[in-house]
C-alpha positions as CSV (number, residue, x, y, z in Angstrom):
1,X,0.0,0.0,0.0
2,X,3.2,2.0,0.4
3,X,3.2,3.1,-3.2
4,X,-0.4,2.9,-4.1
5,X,0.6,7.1,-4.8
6,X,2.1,5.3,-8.2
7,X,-1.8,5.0,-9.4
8,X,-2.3,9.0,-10.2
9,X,0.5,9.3,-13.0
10,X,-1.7,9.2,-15.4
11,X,-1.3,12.3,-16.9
12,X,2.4,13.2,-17.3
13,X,2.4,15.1,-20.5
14,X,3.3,18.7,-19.4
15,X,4.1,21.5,-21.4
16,X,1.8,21.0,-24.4
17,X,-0.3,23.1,-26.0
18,X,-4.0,23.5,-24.1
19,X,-7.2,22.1,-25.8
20,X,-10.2,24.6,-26.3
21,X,-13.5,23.5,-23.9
22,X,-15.9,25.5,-21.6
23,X,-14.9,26.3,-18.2
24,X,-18.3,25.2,-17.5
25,X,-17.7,21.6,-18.0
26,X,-16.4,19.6,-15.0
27,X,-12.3,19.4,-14.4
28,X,-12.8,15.5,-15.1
29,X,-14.5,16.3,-18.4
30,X,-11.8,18.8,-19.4
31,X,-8.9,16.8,-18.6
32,X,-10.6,13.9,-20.8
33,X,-11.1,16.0,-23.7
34,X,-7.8,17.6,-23.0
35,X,-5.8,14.2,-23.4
36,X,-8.2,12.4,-26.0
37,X,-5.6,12.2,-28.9
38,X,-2.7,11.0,-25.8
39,X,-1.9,7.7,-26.3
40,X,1.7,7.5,-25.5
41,X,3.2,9.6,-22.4
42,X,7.2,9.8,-21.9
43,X,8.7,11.3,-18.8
44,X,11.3,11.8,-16.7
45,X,10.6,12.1,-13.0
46,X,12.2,13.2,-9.7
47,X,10.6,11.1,-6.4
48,X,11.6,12.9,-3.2
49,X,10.7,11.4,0.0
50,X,10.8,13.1,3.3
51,X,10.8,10.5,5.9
52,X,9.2,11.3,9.3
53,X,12.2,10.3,11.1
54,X,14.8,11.6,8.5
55,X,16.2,14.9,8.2
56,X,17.1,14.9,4.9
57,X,15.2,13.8,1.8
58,X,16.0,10.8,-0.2
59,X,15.7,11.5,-3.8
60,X,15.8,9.1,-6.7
61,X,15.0,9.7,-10.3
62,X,13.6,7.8,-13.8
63,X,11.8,7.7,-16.6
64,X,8.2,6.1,-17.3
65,X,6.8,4.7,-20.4
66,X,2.8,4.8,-20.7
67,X,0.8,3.3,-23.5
68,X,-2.6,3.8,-23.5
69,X,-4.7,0.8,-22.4
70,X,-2.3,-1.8,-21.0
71,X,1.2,-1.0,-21.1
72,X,3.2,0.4,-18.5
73,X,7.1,1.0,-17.8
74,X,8.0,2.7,-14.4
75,X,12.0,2.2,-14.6
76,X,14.5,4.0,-12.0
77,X,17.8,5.4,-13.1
78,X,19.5,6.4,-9.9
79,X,20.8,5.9,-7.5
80,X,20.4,2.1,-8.8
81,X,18.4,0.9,-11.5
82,X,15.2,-1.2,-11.2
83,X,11.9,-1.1,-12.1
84,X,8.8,-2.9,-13.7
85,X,6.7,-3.9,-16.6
86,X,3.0,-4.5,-16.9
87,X,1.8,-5.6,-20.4
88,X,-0.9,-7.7,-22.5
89,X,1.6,-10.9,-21.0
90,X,1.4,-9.8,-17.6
91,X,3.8,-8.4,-15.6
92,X,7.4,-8.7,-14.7
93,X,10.4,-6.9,-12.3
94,X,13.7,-6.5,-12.3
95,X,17.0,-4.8,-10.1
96,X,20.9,-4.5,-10.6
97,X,22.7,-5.9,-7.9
98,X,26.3,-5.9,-7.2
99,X,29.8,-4.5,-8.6
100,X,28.8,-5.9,-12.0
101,X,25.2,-5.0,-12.2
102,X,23.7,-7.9,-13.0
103,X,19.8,-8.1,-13.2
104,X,17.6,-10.0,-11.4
105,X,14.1,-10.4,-12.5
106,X,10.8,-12.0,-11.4
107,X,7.3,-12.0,-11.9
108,X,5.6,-9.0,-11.0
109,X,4.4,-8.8,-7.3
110,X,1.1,-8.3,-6.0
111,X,1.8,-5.2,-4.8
112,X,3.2,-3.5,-7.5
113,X,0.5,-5.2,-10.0
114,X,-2.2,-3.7,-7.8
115,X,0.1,-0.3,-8.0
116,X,0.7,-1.0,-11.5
117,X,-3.3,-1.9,-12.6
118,X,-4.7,1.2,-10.9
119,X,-1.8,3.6,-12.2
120,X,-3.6,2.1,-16.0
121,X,-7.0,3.5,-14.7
122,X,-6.2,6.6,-14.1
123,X,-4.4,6.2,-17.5
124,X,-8.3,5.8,-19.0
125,X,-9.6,8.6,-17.1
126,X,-11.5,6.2,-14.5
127,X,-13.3,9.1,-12.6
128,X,-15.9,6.6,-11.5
129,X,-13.8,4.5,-9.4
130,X,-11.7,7.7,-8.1
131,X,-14.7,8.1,-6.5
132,X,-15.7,4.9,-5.3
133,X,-12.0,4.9,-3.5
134,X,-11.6,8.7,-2.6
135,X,-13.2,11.8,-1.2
136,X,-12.1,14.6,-4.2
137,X,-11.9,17.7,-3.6
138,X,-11.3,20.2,-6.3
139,X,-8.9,23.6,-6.5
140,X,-9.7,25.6,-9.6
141,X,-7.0,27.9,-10.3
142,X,-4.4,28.7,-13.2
143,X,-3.0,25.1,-12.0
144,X,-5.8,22.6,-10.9
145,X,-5.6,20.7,-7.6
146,X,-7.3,17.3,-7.2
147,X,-6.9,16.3,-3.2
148,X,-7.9,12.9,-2.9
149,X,-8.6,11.5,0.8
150,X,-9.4,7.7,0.7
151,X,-12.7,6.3,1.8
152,X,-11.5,2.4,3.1
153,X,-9.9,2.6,6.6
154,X,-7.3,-0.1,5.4
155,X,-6.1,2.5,3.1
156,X,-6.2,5.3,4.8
157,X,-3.6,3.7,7.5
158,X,-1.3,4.2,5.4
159,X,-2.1,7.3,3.1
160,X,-3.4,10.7,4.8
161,X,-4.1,12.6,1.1
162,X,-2.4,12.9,-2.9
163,X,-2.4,16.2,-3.9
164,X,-2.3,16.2,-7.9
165,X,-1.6,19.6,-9.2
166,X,-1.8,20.4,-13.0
167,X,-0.6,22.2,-15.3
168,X,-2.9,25.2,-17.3
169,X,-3.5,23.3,-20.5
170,X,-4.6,20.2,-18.7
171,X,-2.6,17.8,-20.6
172,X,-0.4,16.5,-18.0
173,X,0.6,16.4,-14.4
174,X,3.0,18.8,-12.6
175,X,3.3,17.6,-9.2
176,X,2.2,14.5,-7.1
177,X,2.5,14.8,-3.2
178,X,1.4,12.2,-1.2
179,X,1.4,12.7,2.7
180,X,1.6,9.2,4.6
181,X,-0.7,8.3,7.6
182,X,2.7,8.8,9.5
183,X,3.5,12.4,8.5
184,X,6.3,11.6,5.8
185,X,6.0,13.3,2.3
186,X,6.5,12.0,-1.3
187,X,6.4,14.5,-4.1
188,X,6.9,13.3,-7.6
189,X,7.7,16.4,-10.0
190,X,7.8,15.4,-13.7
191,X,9.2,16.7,-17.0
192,X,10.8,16.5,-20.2
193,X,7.7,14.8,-21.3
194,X,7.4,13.6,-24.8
195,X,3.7,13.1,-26.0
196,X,2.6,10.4,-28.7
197,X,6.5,9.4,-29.3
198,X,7.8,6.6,-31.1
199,X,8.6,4.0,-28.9
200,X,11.6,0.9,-29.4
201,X,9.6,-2.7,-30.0
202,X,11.6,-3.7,-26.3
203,X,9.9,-1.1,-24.7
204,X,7.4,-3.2,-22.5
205,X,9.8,-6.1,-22.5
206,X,12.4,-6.9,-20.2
207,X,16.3,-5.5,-19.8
């Protein structure tokens, strides 16, 4: 449940050109009509986490692969590498280990294939189920906030509120924080986002 944050990154695709719609129409409705022609996201990311009983933040960075309805490559690039892949097969992990850097993989756990299934969702725009999981509370501004709270008690042990802030045009995601049931902080900040790219036929398989 740790990383259940991973499920909101379905929009990184910043720095685009905004979509005409009416204001009137709800923020769900805009951001779908905002990202209708999206069906292949590229980003690199920064993951900072600010540990209750740390001082200092631990920051790690990498790059994601999204490809709209199934396919899914969250890879870190430092400190280590490691990361996973969800596709039409199913799912699969991997990390370098030792002085040579050899890579262990293994089938994708729970865990991450729960992380990895609801990150896909909010991939579709899956506002119905946002709100069968969360309470959603709306900022409008220049850059939308969506605060999510979860509803199930299980879940909210171990995540307070995600904070998804976005950027004017709609067609991406700026900033994730996720504050932890035990005070520590996790902000995601994405960029150098490529939208609709050409993609290597290895993409979604394994290093």
């Amino acid at each position: 449940m740790r990383t259940i944050f991973m499920s909101f990154l379905m929009l990184v695709c910043l720095a685009v050109p905004a979509t005409s719609f009416s204001k009137e129409a709800s923020l769900f409705d805009r951001i779908k009509l905002a990202n209708a022609n999206v069906s292949v996201v590229k980003a690199a990311f920064e993951q900072s986490s600010k540990l209750a009983l740390f001082n200092d933040p631990l920051v790690v960075t990498g790059e994601l692969v999204l490809q709209k309805p199934q396919n899914l490559r969250w890879e870190y690039t430092s400190p280590s590498a490691s990361g996973f892949i969800l596709n039409k097969n199913g799912g699969l992990q991997w990390c370098s280990t030792g002085k040579n850097c050899s890579v262990v993989r293994s089938e994708l756990s729970p865990s991450l294939r729960v992380m990895a299934n609801q990150m896909l969702l909010w991939v579709n725009i899956d506002e119905e189920t946002l709100t069968e999981d969360f309470h959603i509370k709306i900022t409008e501004s220049k850059n939308p906030t969506i605060l999510l709270q979860p509803k199930d008690e299980d879940m909210a042990k171990f995540i307070k509120s995600i904070a998804i802030e976005l950027p004017e045009s709609l067609r991406g995601v700026k900033n994730i924080t996720v504050t932890e049931a035990n005070n520590s902080v996790i902000t995601l900040k994405f960029g150098k986002t490529l939208i609709n790219p050409e993609i290597a036929p290895t993409a979604f398989k394994m290093p």
